[in-house]
C-alpha positions as CSV (number, residue, x, y, z in Angstrom):
1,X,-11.4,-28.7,-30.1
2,X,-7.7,-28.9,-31.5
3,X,-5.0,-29.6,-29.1
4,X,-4.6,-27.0,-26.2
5,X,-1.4,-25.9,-24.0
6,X,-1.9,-24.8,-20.3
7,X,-0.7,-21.2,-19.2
8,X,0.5,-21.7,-15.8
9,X,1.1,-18.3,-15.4
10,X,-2.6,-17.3,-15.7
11,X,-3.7,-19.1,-12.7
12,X,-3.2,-19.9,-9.0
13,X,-5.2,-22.4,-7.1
14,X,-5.6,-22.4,-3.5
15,X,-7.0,-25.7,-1.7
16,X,-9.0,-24.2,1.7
17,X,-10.9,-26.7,4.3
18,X,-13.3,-28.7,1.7
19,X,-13.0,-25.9,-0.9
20,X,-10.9,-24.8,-3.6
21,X,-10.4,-21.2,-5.1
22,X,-9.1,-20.0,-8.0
23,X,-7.0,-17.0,-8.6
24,X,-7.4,-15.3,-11.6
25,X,-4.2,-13.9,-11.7
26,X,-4.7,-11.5,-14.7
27,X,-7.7,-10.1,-12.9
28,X,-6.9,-10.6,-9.2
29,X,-10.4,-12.5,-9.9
30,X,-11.4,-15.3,-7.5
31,X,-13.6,-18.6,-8.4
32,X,-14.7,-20.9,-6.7
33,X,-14.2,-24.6,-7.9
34,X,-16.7,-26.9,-8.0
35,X,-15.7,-30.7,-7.6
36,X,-15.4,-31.3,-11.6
37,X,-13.3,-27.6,-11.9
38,X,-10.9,-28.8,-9.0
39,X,-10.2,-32.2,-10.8
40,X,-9.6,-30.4,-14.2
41,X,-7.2,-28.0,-12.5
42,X,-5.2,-31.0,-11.2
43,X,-4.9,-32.5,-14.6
44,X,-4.0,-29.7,-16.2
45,X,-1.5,-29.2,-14.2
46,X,0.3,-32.2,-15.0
47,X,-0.5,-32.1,-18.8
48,X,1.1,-28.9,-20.8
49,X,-0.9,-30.0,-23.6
50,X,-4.2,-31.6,-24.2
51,X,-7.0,-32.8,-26.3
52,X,-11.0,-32.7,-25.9
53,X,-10.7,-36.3,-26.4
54,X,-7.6,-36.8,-24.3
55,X,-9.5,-35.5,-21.4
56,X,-13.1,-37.2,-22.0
57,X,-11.1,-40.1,-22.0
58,X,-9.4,-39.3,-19.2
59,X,-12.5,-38.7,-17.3
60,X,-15.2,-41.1,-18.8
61,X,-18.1,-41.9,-16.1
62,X,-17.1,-39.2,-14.0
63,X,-18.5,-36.8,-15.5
64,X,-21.3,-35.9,-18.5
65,X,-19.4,-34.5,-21.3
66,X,-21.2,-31.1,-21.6
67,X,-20.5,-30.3,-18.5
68,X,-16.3,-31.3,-19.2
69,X,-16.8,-29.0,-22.2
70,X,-18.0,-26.0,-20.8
71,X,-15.3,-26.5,-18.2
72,X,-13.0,-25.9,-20.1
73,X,-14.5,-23.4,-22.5
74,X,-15.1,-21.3,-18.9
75,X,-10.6,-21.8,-18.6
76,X,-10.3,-20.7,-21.9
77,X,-12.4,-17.7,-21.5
78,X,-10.1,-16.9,-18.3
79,X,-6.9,-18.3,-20.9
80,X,-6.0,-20.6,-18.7
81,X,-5.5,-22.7,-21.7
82,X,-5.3,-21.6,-25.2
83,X,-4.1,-22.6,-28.8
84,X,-0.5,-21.3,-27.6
85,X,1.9,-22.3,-24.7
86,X,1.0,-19.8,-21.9
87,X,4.3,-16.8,-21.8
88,X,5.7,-15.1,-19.0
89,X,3.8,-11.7,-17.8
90,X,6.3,-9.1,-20.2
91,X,3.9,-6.3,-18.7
92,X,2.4,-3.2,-20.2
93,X,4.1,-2.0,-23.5
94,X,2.7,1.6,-23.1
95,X,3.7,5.6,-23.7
96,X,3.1,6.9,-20.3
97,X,3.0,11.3,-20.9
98,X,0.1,12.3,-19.1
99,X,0.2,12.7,-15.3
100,X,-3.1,13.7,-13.5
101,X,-2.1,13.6,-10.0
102,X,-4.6,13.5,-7.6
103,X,-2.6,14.0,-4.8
104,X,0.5,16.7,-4.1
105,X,2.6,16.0,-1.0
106,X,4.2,19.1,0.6
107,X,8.0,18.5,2.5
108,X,7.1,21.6,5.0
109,X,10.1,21.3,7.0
110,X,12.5,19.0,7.0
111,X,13.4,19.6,10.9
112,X,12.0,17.4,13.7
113,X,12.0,17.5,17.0
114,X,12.7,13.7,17.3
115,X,15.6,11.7,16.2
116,X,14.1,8.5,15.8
117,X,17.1,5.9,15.3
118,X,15.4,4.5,12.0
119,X,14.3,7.3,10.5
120,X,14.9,6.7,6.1
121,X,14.7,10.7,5.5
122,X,17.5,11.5,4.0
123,X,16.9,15.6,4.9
124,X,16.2,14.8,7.8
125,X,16.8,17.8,10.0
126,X,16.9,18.8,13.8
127,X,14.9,21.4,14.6
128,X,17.5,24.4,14.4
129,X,18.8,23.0,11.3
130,X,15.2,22.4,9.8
131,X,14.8,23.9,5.9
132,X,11.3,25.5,5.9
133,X,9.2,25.4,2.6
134,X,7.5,29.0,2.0
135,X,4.1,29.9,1.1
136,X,5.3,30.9,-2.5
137,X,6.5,27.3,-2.8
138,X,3.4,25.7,-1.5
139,X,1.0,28.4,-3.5
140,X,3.1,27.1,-7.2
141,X,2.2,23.1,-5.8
142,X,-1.1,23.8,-5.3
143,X,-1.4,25.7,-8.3
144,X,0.5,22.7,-10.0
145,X,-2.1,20.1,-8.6
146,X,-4.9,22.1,-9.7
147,X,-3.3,22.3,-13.7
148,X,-2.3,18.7,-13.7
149,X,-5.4,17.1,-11.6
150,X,-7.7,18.6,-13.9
151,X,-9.3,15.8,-15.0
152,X,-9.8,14.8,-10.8
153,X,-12.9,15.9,-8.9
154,X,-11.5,15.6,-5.5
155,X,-8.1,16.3,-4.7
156,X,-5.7,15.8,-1.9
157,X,-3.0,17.2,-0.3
158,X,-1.1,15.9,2.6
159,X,1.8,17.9,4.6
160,X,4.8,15.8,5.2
161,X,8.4,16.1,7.2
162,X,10.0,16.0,9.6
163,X,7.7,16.8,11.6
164,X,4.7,18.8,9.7
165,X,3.3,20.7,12.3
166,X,6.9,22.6,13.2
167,X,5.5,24.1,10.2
168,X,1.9,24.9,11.1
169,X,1.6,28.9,10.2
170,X,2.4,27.7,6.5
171,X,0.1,24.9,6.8
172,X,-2.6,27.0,8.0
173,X,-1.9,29.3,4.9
174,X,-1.8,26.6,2.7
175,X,-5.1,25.2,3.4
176,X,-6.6,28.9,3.5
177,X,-5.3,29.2,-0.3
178,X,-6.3,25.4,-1.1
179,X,-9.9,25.7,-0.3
180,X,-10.5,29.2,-2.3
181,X,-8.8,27.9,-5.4
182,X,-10.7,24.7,-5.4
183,X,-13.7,26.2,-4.7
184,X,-13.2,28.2,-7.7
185,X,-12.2,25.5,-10.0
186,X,-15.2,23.4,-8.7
187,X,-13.1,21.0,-6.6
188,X,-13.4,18.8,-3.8
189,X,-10.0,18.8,-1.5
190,X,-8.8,16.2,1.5
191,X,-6.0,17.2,3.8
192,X,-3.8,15.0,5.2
193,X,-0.8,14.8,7.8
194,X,1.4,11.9,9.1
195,X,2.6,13.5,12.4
196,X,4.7,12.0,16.1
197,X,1.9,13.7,17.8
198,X,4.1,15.8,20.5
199,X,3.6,19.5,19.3
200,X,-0.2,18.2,19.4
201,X,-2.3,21.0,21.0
202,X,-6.2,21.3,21.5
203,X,-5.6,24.0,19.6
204,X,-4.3,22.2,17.0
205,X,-6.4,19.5,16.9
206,X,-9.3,21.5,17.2
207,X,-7.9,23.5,14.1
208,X,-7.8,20.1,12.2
209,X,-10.9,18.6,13.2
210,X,-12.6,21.4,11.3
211,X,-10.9,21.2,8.3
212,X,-11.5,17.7,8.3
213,X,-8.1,16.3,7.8
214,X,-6.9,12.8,7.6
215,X,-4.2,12.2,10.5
216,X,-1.5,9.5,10.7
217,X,0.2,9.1,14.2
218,X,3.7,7.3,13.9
219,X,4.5,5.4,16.7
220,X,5.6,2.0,17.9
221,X,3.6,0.6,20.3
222,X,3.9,0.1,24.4
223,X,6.1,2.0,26.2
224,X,9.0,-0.4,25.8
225,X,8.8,-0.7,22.2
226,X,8.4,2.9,21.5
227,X,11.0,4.7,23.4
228,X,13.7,2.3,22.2
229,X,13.7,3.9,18.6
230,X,11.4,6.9,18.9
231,X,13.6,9.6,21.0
232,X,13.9,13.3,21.1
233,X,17.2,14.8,20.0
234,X,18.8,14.9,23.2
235,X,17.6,10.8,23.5
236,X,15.1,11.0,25.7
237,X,11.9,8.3,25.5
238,X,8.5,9.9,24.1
239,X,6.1,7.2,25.1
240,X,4.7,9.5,27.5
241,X,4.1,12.4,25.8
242,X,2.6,10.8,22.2
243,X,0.3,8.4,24.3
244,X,-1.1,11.5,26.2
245,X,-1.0,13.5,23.4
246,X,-2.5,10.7,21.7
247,X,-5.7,10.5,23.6
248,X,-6.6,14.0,23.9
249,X,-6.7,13.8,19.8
250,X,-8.8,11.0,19.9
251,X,-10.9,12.1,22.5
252,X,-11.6,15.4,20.7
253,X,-11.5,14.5,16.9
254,X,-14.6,13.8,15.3
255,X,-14.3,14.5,11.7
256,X,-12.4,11.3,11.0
257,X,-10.9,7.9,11.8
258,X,-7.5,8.1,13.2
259,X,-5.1,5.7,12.4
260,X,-0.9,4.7,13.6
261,X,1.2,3.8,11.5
262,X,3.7,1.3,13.4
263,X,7.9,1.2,12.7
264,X,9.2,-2.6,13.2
265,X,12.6,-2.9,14.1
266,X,15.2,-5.1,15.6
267,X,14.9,-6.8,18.6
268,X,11.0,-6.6,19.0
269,X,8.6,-8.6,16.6
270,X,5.1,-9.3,18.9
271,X,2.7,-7.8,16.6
272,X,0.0,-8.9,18.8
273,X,1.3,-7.3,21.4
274,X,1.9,-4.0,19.6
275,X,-1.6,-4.0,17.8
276,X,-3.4,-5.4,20.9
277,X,-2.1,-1.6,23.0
278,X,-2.8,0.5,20.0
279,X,-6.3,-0.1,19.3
280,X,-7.7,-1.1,22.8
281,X,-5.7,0.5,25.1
282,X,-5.2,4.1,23.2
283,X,-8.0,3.6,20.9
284,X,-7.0,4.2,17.3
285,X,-9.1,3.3,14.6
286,X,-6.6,1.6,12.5
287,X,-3.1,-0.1,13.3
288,X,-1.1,-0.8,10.2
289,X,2.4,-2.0,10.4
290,X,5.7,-1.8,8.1
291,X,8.8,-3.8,8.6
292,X,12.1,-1.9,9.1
293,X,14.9,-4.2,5.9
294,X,15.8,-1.6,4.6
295,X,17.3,1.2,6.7
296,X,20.5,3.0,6.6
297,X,21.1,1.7,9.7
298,X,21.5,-2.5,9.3
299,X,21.5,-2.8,13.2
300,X,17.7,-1.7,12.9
301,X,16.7,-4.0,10.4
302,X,14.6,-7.3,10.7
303,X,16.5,-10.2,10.4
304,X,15.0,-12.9,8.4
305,X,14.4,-14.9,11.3
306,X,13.0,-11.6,12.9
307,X,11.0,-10.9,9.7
308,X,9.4,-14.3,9.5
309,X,8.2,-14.2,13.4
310,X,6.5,-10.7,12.3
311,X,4.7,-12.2,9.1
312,X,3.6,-15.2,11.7
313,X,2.1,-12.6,14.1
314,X,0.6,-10.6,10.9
315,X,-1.2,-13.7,10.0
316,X,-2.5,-14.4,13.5
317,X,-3.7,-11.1,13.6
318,X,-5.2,-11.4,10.1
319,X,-7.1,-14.1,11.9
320,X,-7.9,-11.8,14.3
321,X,-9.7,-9.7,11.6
322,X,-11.8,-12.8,10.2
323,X,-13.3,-13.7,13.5
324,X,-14.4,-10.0,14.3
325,X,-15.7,-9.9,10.0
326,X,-17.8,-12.8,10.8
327,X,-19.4,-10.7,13.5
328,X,-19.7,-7.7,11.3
329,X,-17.0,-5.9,12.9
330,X,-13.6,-4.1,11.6
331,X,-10.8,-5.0,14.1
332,X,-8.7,-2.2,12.8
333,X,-5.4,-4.7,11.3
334,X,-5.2,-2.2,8.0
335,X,-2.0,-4.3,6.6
336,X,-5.6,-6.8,6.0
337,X,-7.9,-4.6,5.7
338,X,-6.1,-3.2,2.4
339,X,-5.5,-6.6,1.2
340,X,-9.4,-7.6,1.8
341,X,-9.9,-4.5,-0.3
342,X,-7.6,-5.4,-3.6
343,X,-9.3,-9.0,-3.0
344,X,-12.8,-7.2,-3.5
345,X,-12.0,-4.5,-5.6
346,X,-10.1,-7.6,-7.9
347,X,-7.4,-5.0,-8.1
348,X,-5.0,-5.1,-11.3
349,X,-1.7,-2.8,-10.9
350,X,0.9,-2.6,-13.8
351,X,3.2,-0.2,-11.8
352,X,3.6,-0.9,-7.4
353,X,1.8,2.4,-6.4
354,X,0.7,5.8,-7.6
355,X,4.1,7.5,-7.5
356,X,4.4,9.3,-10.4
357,X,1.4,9.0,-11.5
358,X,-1.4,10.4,-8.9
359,X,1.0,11.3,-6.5
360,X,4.2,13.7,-6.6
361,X,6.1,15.2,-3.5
362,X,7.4,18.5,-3.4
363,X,10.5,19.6,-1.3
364,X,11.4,22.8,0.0
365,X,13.3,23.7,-3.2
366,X,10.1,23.4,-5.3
367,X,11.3,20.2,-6.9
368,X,9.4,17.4,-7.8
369,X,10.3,14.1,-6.5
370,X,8.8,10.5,-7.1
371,X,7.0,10.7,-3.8
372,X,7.8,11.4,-0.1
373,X,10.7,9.0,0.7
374,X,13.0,10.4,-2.0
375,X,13.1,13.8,-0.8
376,X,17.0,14.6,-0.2
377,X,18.1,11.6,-1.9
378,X,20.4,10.8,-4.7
379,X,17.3,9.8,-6.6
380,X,16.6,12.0,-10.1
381,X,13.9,14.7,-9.8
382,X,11.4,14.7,-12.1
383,X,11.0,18.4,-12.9
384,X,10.0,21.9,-10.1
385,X,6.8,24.1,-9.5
386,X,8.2,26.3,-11.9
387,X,8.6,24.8,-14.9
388,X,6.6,21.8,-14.3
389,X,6.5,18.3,-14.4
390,X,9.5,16.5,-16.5
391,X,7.3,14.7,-18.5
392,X,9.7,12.8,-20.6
393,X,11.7,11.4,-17.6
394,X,9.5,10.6,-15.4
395,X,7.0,9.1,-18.4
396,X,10.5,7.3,-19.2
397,X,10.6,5.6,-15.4
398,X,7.5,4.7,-15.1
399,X,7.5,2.8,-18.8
400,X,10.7,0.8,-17.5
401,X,8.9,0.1,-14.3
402,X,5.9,-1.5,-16.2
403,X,8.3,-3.5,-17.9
404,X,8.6,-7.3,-16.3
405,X,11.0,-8.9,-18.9
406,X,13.7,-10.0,-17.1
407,X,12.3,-10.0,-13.9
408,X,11.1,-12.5,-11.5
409,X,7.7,-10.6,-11.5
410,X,7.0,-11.9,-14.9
411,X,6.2,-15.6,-13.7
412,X,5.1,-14.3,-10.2
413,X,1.2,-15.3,-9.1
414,X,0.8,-11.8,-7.1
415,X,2.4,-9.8,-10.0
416,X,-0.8,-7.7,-10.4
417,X,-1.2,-7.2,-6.6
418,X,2.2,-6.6,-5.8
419,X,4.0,-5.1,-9.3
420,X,7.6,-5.0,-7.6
421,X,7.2,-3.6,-4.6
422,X,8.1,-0.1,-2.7
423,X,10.4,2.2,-5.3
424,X,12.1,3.0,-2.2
425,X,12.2,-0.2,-0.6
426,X,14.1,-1.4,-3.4
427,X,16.1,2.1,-4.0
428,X,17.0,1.1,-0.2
429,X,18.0,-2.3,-0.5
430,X,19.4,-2.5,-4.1
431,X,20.2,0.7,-4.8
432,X,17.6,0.4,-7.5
433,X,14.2,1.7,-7.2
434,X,12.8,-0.5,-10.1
435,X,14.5,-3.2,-8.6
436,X,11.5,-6.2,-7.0
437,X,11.8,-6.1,-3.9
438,X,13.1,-9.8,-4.0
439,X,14.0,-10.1,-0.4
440,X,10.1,-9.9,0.6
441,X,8.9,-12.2,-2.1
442,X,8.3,-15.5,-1.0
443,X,6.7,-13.9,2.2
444,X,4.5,-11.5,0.1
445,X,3.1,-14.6,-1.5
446,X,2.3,-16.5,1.3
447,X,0.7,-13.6,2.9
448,X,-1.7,-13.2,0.0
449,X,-2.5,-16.7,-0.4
450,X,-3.3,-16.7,3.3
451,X,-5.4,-13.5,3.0
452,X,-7.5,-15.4,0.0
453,X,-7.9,-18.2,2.2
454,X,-9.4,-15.4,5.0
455,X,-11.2,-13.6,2.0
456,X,-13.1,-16.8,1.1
457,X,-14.1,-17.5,4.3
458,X,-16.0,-13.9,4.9
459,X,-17.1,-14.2,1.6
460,X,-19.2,-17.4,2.5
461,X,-20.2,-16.6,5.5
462,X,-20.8,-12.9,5.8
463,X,-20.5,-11.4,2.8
464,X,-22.2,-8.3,3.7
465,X,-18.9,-7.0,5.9
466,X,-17.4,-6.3,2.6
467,X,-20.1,-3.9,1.5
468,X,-20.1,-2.2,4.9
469,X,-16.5,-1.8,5.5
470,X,-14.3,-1.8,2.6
471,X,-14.5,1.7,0.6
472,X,-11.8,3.5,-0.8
473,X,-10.1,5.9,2.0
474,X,-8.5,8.7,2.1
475,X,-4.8,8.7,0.7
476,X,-2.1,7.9,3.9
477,X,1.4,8.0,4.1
């Protein structure tokens, strides 16, 4: 063997409680290291270059020299050393023109009946001033869906705000129409709504329930937390209302798992807390959370003090999760649950999410924007139900947001996990959407190299929770 160079940016090792586990990080593949692998990974990375000899030498009577050898033919294999000093992650170098979506979101209305102090939509509405999408409009995005998801068995299609359901006749008629066209094109179709719950009716619910959609409740937790952001127009509190609203749905719904999707702002960071009312005291299935950093609004933002208090109650939550794995049980923490799943799946991403690619949002104009969050913003559309998707552009934006020259992503372990970071998170912050979302990074890594640290433990002890409960859900927002 001629003399080899290390790649430090192919690997990331992680040293747990009498174990160590190695992250793949063109993969997202894990290893565990035996005694002899652990060693090699410590000289290695304190040698840029080495030699068969160089390290037989360096570890003569600690180990049989076959078993050295097909070491490090096994960190070849994975290029953690090759005949070339390793390069930073440029990214993928690939013609993006062909779009099958999966997944349309409809902008019904852009009224709603609350006026929720961090709200990021920029046509954002109140209710008299709402802009309704038709039934024309919604007929040319389904119709859209079915000519560009072709290639898709199943398709989705989730109904978006404001608030969705001050929309509900064209909803209604949208499904209606959605069903009979896929059932003629041989289709399979998931609805889906993120809704605040208060124009929730057993009606309604019931209506749902039997078409078997996916629901999303926003809302932020007790009573305190929630009615300091989440207020009608006139500023009143909602608590009340969502919570009661809240258990009649779950009482009632039976064709799926009902989840909350949690706002955190200023001012309140007890995760715990917030979680711990959510799931036991309402009873939702899932709680996931998402940080307010980047709002309009900079009063409403974390602070990084404020930020790094809410990734310390994340992780004691995500220990939370591992004790109830080891008894078989899901405790409902989806901010871990997802990253369990890209641990287990070994998930690879060149590009952050599927905006663009499976997933376009329509506004009440017909055009076609990157995905929910840019509807009303300064952000370029990317074509109209009329004449299609923009194919050139938006292949355009999605080749330069492959692209990690120049970035910090390019040397980053959990570039393939992460891939930048939220378009609009960054659109937000930076006032560029393929701009890393740099002010979450050091965070984003220590939360990952905590959740392989949870991972392995599962792994090794029940490894059958992963086969029980991780499988690919329905698409959220």
């Amino acid at each position: 063997m001629s003399a080899l160079y290390l790649n430090r940016y192919s690997f990331h090792d992680v040293k747990l409680e009498g174990r160590r586990v190695l992250f793949h990080i063109p993969s997202s593949g894990l290893f565990e290291l035996d005694e002899l692998g652990g060693s090699l990974i410590d000289f290695l990375k304190e040698n840029e270059q080495i030699t068969l000899d160089g390290v037989q030498q360096r570890f003569d009577g600690q180990a049989a020299s076959a078993d050295i050898t097909q070491t490090l033919d096994s960190f070849r294999e994975l290029s953690i050393i090759g005949d070339e000093p390793g390069m930073p992650d440029p990214g993928m170098k690939v013609e993006i023109r062909q779009f099958p979506i999966s997944t349309v979101v409809l902008n019904v209305n852009t009224g709603c009946n609350l006026s929720c102090t961090y709200c990021y939509k920029e046509d954002l509405a109140v209710p008299t001033k709402g802009v309704r999408m038709n039934f024309e409009t919604a007929r040319k995005s389904i119709e859209l869906l079915l000519k560009e998801g072709a290639p898709n068995d199943r398709l989705n299609v989730i109904f978006f705000g404001g608030e969705p359901l001050s929309n509900l006749p064209l909803i209604k008629q949208t499904v209606e129409y959605t069903e009979r066209r896929c059932a003629e094109e041989g289709k399979l179709v998931d609805f889906s709504m993120t809704t605040n719950a208060t124009m929730l009716t057993e009606d309604i619910v019931d209506y749902l329930d039997s078409h078997r959609f996916g629901i999303s409740i926003s809302m932020d937790g007790p009573q305190a937390v929630h009615d300091r952001r989440r207020i009608t127009v006139s500023g009143q509190g909602t608590y009340a209302v969502v919570a009661a609203k809240a258990r009649m749905l779950l009482e009632r719904y039976r064709s799926k798992p009902v989840g909350v999707r949690v706002t955190l702002t200023a001012g309140y960071t007890d995760v715990q807390a917030i979680h711990e009312h959510l799931k036991y005291d309402l009873g939702f299935f899932e709680v996931g959370v998402a940080p307010a950093t980047s709002g309009p609004v900079t009063v409403f933002n974390l602070s990084s003090d404020e930020l790094r208090e809410v990734f310390d109650g994340m992780m004691a939550l995500g220990r939370d999760y591992r004790d109830a794995a080891l008894e078989g049980r899901n405790n409902g923490f989806s901010n871990m649950h997802q990253l369990m799943s890209d641990l287990y799946e070994g998930r690879k991403k060149a590009l952050p999410c599927g905006a663009g690619v499976g997933l376009l949002a329509v506004d009440h104009d017909g055009d076609l924007n990157l995905c929910h969050r840019f509807t009303g913003s300064d952000m370029p559309r990317f074509g109209n139900v009329d004449d299609g998707i923009a194919k050139e552009a938006l292949g355009s934006f999605l080749e330069s947001a492959t692209s990690r020259v120049d970035k910090g992503c390019s040397t980053c372990r959990i570039r393939n996990l992460c891939a930048g970071g939220c378009y609009h998170e960054s659109y937000a912050h930076f006032g560029d959407p393929l701009s890393p979302t740099y002010h979450y990074c050091d965070l984003m890594r220590e939360w990952v190299d905590f959740g392989i640290e949870i991972y392995a433990e599962i792994l090794q002890k029940n490894p059958q929770f992963f086969k029980k409960h991780l499988s690919t859900r329905s698409v959220q927002l």
